[in-house]
PDB file of the backbone (N, CA, C, O) and the ligand in Angstrom, with CONECT records:
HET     ZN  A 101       1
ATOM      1  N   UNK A   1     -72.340 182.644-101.800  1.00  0.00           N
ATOM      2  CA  UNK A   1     -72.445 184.069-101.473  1.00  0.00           C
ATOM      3  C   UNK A   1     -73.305 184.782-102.505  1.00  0.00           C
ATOM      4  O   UNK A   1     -74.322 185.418-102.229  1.00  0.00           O
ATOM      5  N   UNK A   2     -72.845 184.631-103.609  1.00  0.00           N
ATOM      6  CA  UNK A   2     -73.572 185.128-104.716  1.00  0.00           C
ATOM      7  C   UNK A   2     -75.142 184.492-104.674  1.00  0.00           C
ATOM      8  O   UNK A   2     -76.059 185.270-104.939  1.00  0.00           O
ATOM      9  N   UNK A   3     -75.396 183.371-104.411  1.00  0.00           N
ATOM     10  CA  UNK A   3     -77.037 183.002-104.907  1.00  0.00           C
ATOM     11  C   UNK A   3     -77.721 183.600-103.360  1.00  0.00           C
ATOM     12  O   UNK A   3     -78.941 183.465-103.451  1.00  0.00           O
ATOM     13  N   UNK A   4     -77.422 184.083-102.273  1.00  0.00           N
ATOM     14  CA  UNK A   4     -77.429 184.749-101.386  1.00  0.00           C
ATOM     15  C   UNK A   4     -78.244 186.243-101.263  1.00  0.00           C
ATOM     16  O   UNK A   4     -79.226 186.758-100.729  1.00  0.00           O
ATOM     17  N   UNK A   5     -76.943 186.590-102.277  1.00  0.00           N
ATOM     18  CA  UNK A   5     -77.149 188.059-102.622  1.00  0.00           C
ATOM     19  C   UNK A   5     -78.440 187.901-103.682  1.00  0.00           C
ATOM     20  O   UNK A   5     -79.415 188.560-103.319  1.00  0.00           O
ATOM     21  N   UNK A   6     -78.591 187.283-104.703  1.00  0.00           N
ATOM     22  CA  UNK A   6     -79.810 186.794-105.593  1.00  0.00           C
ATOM     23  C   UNK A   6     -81.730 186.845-104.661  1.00  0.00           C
ATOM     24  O   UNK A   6     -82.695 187.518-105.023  1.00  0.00           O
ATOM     25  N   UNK A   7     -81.667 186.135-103.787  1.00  0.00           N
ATOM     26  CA  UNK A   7     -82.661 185.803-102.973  1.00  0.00           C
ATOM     27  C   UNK A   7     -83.166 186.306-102.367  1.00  0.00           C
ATOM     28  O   UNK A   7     -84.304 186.056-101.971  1.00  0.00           O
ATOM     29  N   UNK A   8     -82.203 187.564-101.970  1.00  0.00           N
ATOM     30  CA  UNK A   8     -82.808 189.230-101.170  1.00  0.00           C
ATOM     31  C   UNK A   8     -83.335 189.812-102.263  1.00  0.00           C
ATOM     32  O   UNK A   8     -84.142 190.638-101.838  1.00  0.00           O
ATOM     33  N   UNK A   9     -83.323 189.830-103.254  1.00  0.00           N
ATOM     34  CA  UNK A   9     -83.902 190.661-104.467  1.00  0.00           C
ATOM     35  C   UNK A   9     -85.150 190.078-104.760  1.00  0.00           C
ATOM     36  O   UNK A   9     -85.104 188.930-105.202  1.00  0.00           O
ATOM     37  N   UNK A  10     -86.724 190.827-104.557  1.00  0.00           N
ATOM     38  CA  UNK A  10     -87.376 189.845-105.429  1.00  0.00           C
ATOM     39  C   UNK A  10     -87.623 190.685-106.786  1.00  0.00           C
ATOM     40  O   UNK A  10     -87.105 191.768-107.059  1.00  0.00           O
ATOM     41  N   UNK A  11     -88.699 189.809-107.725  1.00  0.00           N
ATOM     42  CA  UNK A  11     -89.045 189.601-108.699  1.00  0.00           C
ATOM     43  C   UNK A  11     -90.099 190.997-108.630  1.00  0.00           C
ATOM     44  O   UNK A  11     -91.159 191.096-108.011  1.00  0.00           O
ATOM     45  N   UNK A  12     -89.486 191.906-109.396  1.00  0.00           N
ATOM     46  CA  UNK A  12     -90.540 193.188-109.727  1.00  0.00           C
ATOM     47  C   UNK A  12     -90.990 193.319-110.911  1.00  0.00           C
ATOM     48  O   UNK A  12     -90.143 193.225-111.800  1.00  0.00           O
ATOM     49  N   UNK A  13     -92.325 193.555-111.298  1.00  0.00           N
ATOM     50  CA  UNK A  13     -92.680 193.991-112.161  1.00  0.00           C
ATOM     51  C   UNK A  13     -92.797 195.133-113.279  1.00  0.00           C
ATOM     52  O   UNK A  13     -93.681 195.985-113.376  1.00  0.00           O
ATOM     53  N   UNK A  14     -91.576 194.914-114.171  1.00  0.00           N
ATOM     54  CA  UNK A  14     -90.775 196.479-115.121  1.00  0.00           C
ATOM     55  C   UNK A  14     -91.936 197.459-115.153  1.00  0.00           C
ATOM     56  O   UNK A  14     -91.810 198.668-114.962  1.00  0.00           O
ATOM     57  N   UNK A  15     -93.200 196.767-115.440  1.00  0.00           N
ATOM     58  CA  UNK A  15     -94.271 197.908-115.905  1.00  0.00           C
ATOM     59  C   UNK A  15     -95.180 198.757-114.698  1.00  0.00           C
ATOM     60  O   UNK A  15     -95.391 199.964-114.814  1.00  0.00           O
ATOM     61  N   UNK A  16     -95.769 197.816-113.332  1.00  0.00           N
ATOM     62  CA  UNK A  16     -96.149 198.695-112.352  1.00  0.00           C
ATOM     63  C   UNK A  16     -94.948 198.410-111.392  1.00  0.00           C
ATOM     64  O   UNK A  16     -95.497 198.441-110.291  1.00  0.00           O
ATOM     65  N   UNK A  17     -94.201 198.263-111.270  1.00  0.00           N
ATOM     66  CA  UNK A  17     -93.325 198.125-109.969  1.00  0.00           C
ATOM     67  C   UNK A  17     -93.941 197.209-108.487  1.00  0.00           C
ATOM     68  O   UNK A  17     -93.740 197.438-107.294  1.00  0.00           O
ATOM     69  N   UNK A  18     -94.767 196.093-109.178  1.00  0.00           N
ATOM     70  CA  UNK A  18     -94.897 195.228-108.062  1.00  0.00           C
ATOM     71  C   UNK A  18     -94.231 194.086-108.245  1.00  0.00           C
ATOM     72  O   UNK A  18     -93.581 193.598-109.170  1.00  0.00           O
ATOM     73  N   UNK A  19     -94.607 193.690-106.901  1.00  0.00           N
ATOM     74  CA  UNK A  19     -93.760 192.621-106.649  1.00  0.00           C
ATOM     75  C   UNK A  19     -94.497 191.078-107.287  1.00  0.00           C
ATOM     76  O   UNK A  19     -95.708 191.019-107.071  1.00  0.00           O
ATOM     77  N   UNK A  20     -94.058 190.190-107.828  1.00  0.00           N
ATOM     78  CA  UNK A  20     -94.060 189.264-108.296  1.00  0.00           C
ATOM     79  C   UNK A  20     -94.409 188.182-107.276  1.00  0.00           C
ATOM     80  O   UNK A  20     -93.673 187.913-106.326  1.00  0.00           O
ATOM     81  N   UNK A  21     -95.986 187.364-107.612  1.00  0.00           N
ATOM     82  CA  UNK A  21     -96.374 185.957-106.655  1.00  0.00           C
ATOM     83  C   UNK A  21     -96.195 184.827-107.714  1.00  0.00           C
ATOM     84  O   UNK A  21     -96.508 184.744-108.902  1.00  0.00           O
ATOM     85  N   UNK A  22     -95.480 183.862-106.706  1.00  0.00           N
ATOM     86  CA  UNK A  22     -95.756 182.285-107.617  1.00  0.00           C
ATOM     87  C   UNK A  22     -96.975 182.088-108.122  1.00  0.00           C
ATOM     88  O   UNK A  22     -97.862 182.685-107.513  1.00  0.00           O
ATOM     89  N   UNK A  23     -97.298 181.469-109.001  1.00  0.00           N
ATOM     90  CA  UNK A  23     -99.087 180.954-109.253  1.00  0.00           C
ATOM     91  C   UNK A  23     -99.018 180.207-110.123  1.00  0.00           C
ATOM     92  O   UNK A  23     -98.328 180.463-111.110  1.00  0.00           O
ATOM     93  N   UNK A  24     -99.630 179.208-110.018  1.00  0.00           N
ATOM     94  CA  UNK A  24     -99.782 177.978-111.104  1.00  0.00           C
ATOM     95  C   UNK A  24    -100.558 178.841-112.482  1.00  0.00           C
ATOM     96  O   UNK A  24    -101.436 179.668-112.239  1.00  0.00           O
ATOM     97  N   UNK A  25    -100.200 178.595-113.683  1.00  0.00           N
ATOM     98  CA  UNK A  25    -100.294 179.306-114.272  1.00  0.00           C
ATOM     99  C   UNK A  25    -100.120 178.193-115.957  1.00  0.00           C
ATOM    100  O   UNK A  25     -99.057 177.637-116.233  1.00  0.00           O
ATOM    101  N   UNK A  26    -101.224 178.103-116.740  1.00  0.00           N
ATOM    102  CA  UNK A  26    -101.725 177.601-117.785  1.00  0.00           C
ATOM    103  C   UNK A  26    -100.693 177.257-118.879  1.00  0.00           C
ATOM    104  O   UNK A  26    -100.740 178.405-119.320  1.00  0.00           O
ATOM    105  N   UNK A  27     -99.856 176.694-119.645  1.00  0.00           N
ATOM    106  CA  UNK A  27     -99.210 177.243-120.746  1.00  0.00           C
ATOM    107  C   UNK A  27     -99.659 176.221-121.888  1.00  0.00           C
ATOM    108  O   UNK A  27    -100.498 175.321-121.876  1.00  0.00           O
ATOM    109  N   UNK A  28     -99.014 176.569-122.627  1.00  0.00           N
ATOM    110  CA  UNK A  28     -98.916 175.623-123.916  1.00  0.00           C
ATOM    111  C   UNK A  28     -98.081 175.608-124.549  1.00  0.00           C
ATOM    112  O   UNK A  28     -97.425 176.525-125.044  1.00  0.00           O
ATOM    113  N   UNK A  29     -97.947 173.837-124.654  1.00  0.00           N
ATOM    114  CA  UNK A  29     -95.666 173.890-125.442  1.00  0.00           C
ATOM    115  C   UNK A  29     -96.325 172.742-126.004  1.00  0.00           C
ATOM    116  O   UNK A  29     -97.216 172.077-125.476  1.00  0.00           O
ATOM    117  N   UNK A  30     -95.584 172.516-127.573  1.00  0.00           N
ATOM    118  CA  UNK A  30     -96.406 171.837-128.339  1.00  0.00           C
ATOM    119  C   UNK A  30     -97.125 171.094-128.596  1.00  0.00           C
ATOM    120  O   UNK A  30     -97.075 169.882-128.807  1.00  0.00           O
ATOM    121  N   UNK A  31     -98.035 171.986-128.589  1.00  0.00           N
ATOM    122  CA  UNK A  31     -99.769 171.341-129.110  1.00  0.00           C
ATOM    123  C   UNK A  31     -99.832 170.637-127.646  1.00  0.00           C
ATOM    124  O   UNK A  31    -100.589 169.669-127.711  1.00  0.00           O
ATOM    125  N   UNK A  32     -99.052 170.880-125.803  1.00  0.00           N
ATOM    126  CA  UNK A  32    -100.147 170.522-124.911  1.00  0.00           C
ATOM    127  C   UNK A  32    -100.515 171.616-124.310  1.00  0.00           C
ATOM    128  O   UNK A  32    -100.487 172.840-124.434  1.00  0.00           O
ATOM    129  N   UNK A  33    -100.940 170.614-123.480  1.00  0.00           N
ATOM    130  CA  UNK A  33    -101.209 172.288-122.099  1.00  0.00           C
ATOM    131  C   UNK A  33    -100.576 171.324-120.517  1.00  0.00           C
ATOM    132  O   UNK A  33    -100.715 170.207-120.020  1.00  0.00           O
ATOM    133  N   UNK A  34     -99.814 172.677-120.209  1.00  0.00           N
ATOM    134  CA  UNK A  34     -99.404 172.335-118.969  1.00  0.00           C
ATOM    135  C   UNK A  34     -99.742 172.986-117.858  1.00  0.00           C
ATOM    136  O   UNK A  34    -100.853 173.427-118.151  1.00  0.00           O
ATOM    137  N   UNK A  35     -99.464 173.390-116.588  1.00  0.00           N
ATOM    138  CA  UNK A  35     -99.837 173.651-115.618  1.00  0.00           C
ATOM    139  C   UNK A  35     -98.065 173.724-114.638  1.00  0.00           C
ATOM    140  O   UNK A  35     -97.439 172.810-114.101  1.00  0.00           O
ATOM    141  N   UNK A  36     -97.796 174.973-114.739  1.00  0.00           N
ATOM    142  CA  UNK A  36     -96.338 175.476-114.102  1.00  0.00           C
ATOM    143  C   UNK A  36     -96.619 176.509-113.052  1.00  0.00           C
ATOM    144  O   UNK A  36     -97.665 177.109-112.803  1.00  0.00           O
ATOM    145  N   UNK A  37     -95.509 176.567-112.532  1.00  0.00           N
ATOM    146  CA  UNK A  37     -95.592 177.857-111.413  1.00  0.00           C
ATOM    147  C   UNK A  37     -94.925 178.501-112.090  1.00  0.00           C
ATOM    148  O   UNK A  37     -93.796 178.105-112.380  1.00  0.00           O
ATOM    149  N   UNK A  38     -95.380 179.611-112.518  1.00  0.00           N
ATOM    150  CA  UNK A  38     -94.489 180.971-112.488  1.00  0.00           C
ATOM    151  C   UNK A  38     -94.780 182.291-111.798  1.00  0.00           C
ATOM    152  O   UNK A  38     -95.782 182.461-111.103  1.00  0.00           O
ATOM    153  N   UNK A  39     -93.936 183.139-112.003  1.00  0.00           N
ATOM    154  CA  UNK A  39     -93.808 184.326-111.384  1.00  0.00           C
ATOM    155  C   UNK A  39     -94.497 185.279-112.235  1.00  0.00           C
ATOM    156  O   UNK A  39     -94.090 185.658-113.333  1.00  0.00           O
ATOM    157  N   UNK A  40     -95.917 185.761-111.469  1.00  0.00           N
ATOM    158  CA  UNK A  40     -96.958 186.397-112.181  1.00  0.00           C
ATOM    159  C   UNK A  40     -97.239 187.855-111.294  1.00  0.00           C
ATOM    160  O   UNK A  40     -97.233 187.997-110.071  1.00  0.00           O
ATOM    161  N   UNK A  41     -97.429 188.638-112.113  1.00  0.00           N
ATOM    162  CA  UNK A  41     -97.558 190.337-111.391  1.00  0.00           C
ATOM    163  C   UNK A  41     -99.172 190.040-111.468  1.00  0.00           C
ATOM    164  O   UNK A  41     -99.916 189.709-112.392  1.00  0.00           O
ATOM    165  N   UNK A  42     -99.389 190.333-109.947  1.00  0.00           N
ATOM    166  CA  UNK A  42    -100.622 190.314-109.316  1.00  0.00           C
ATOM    167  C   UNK A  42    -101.992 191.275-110.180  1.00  0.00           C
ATOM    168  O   UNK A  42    -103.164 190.998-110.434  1.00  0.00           O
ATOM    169  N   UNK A  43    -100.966 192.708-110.483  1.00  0.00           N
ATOM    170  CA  UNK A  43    -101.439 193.442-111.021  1.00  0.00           C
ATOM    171  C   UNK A  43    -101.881 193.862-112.503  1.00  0.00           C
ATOM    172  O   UNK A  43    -102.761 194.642-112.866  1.00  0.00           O
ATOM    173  N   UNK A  44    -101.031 193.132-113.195  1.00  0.00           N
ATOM    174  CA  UNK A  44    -101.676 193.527-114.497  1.00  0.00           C
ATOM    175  C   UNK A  44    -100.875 191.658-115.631  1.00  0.00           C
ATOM    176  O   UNK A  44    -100.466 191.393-116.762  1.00  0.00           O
ATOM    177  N   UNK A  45    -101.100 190.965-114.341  1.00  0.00           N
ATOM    178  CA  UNK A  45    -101.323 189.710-114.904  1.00  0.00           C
ATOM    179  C   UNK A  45    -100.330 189.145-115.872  1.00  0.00           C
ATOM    180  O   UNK A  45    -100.564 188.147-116.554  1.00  0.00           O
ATOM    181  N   UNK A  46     -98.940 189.991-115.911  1.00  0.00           N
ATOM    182  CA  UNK A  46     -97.831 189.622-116.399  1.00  0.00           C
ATOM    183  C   UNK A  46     -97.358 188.168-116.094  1.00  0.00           C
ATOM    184  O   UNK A  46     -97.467 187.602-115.006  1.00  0.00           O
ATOM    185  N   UNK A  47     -96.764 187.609-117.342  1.00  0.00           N
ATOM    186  CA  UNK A  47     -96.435 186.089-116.196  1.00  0.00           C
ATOM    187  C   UNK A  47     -94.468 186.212-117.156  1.00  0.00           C
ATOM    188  O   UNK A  47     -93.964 186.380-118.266  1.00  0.00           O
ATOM    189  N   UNK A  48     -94.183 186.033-116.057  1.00  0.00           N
ATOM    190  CA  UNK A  48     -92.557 186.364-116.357  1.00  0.00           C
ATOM    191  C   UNK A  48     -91.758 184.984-116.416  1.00  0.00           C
ATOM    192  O   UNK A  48     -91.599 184.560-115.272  1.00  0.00           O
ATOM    193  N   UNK A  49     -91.232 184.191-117.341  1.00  0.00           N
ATOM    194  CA  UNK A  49     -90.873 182.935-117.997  1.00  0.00           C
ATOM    195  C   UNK A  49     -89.215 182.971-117.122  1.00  0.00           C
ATOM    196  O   UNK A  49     -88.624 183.941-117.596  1.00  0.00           O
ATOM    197  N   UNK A  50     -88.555 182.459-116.342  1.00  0.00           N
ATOM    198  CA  UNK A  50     -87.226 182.565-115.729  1.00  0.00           C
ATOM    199  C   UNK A  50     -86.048 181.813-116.717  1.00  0.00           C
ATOM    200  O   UNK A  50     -86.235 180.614-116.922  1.00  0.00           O
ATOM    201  N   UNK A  51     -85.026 182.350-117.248  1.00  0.00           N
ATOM    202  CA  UNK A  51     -84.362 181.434-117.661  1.00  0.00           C
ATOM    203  C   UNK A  51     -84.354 180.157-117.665  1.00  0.00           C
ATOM    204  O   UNK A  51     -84.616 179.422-118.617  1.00  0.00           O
ATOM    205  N   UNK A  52     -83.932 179.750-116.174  1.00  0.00           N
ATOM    206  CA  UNK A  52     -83.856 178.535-115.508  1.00  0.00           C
ATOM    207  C   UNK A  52     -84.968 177.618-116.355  1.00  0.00           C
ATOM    208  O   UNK A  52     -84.412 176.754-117.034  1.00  0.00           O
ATOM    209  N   UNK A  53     -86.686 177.632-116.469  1.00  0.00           N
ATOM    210  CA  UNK A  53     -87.673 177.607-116.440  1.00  0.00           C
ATOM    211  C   UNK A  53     -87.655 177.147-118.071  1.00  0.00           C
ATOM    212  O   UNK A  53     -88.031 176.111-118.620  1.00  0.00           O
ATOM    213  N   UNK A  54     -87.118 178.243-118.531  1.00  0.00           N
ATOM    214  CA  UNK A  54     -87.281 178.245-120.492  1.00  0.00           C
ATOM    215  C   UNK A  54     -86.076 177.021-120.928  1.00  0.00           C
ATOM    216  O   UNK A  54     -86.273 176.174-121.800  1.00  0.00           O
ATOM    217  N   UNK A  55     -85.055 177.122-120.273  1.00  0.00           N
ATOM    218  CA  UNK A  55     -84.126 176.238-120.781  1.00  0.00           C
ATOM    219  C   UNK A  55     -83.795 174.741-120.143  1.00  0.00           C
ATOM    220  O   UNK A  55     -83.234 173.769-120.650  1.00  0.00           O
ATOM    221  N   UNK A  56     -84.441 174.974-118.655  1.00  0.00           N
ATOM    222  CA  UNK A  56     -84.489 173.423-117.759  1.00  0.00           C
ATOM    223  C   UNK A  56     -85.742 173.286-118.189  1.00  0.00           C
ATOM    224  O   UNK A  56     -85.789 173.166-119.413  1.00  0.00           O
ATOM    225  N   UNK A  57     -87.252 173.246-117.407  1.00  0.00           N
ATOM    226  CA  UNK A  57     -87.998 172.438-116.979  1.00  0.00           C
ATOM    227  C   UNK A  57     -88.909 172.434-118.652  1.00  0.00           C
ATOM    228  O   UNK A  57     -89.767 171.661-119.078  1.00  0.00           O
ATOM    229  N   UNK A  58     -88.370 173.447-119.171  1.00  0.00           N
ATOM    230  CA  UNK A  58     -89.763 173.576-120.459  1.00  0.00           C
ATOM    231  C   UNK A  58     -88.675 172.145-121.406  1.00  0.00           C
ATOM    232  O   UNK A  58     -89.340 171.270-121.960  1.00  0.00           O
ATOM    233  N   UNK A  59     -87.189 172.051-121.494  1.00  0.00           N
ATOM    234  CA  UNK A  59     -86.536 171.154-122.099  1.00  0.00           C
ATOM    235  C   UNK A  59     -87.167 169.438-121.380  1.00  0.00           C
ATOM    236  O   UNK A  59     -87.390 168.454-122.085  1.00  0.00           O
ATOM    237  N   UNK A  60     -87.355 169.502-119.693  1.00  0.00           N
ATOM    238  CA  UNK A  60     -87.905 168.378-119.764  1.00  0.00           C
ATOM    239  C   UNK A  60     -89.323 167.796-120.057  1.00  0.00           C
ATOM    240  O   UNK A  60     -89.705 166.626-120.080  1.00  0.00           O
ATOM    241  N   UNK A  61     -89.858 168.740-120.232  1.00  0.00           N
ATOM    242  CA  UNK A  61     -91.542 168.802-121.069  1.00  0.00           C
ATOM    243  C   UNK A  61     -91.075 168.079-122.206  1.00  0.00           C
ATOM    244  O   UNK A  61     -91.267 166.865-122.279  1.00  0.00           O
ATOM    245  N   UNK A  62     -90.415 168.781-123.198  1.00  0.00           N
ATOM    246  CA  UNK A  62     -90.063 168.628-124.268  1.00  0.00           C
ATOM    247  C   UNK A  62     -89.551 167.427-124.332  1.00  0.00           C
ATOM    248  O   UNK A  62     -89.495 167.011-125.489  1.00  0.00           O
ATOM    249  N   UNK A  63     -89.152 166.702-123.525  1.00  0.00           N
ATOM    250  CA  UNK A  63     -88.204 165.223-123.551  1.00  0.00           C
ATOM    251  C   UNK A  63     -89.134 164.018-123.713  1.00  0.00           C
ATOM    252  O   UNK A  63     -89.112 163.098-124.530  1.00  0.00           O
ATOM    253  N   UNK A  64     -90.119 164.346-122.495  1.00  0.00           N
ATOM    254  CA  UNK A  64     -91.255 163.585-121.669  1.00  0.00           C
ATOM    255  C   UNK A  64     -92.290 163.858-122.944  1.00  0.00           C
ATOM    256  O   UNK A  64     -93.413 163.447-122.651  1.00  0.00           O
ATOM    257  N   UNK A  65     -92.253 164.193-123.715  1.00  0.00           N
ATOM    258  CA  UNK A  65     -93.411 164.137-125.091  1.00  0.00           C
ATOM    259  C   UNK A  65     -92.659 163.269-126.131  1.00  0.00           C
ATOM    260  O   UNK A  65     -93.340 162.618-126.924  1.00  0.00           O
ATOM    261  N   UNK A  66     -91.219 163.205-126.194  1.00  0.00           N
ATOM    262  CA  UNK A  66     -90.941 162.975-127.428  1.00  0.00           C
ATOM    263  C   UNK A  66     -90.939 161.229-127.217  1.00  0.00           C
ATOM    264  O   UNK A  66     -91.230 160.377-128.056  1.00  0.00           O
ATOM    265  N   UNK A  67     -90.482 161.033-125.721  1.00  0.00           N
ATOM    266  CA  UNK A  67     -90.496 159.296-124.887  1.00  0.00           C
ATOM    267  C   UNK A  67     -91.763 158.814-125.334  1.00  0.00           C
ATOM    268  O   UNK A  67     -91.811 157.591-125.460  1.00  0.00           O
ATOM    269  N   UNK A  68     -92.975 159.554-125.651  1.00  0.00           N
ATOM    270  CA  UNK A  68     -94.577 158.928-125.252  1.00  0.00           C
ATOM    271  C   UNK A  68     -94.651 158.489-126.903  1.00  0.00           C
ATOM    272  O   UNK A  68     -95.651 157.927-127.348  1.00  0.00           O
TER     273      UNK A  68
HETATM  274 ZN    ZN A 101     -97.356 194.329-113.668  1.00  0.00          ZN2+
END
């Protein structure tokens, strides 16, 4: 019910009040470069990092470097 209620809400942007598109989007986590989807304001090119994102997928980056 709750992740429900979550999914009707999207992703706005605090500073112009738009709405937030997925987009593959450049980063760098130590010393590489990756290539993620995040949630980027169309408009003034904000790219907004999701919990989920900072503490799951950037931890399995972090795993998958330390294996190599
Ligand atoms: Zn914006």
């Amino acid at each position: 019910m709750k992740e429900e209620k979550e999914q009707d809400v999207p992703w706005i942007c605090d500073q112009c009040k738009e709405k937030l598109v997925l987009r593959k989007v450049k980063v760098s986590y130590l010393g590489g470069n990756f290539e993620v989807d995040l949630m980027k304001c169309p408009k003034c090119s904000n790219v907004f990092i999701g919990e989920e994102l900072a503490t799951g997928k950037m931890l399995e980056v972090e795993k998958g470097l330390e294996d190599k």
